[in-house]
C-alpha positions as CSV (number, residue, x, y, z in Angstrom):
1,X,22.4,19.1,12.4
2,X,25.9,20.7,12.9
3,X,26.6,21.4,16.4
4,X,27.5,25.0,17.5
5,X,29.4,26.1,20.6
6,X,30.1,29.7,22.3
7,X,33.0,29.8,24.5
8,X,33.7,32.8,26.4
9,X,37.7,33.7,27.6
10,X,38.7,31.2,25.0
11,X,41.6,33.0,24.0
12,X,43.5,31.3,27.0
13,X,43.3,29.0,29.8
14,X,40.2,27.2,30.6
15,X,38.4,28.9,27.6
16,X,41.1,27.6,25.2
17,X,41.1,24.1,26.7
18,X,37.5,23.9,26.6
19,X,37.4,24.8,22.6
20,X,39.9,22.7,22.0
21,X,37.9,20.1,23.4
22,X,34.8,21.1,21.6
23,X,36.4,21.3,18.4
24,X,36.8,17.3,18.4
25,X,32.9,17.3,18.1
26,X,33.4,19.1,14.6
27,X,30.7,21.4,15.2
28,X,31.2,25.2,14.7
29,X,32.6,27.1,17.6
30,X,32.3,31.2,18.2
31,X,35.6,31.9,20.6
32,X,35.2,35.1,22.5
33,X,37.4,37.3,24.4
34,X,39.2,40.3,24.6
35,X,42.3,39.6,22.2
36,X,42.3,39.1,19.1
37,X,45.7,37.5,18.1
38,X,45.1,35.2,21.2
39,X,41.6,34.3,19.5
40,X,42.5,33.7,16.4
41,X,45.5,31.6,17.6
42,X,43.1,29.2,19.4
43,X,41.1,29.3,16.4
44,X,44.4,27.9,14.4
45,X,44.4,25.1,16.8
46,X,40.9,23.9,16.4
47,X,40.9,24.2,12.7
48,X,41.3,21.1,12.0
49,X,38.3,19.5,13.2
50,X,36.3,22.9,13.5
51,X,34.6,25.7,11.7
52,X,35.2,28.9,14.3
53,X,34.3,32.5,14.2
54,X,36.1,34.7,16.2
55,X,34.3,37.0,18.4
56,X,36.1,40.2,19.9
57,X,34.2,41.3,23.1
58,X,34.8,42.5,26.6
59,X,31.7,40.8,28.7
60,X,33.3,43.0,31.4
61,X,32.1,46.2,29.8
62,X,28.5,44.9,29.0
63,X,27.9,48.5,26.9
64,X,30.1,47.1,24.3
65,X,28.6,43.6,23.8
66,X,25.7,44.7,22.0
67,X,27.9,46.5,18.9
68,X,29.9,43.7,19.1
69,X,27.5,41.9,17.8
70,X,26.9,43.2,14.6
71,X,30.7,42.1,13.6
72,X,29.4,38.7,14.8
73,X,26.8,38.4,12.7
């Protein structure tokens, strides 16, 4: 079974370092945050070894999440 990973704030930082990290597992990775070029940068950099969907969302605005998530699936 193909591992999958959700990793909030991954288009920098921490959340960027972590799915990098993840990716090496070659597993398929959802990266969430707020920008999209910044998401879709980090997923460039773990294409390689990953699948990854990018997932636009504000977790700070927890009205928003829910219609997010129709995009997402």
């Amino acid at each position: 079974m193909t591992p999958a990973f959700l990793i909030t704030g991954a288009s920098s930082g921490i959340g960027r370092a972590v799915s990098m990290r993840l990716s090496r597992r070659h597993g398929h990775l959802v990266i969430g945050g707020r920008d999209r070029d910044a998401l879709e940068e980090t997923a460039r950099l773990c294409a390689t070894n990953a699948a990854c969907t990018v997932w636009e969302c504000d977790l700070g605005a927890p009205e928003t999440i829910e219609p997010s998530l129709g995009n997402l699936l």
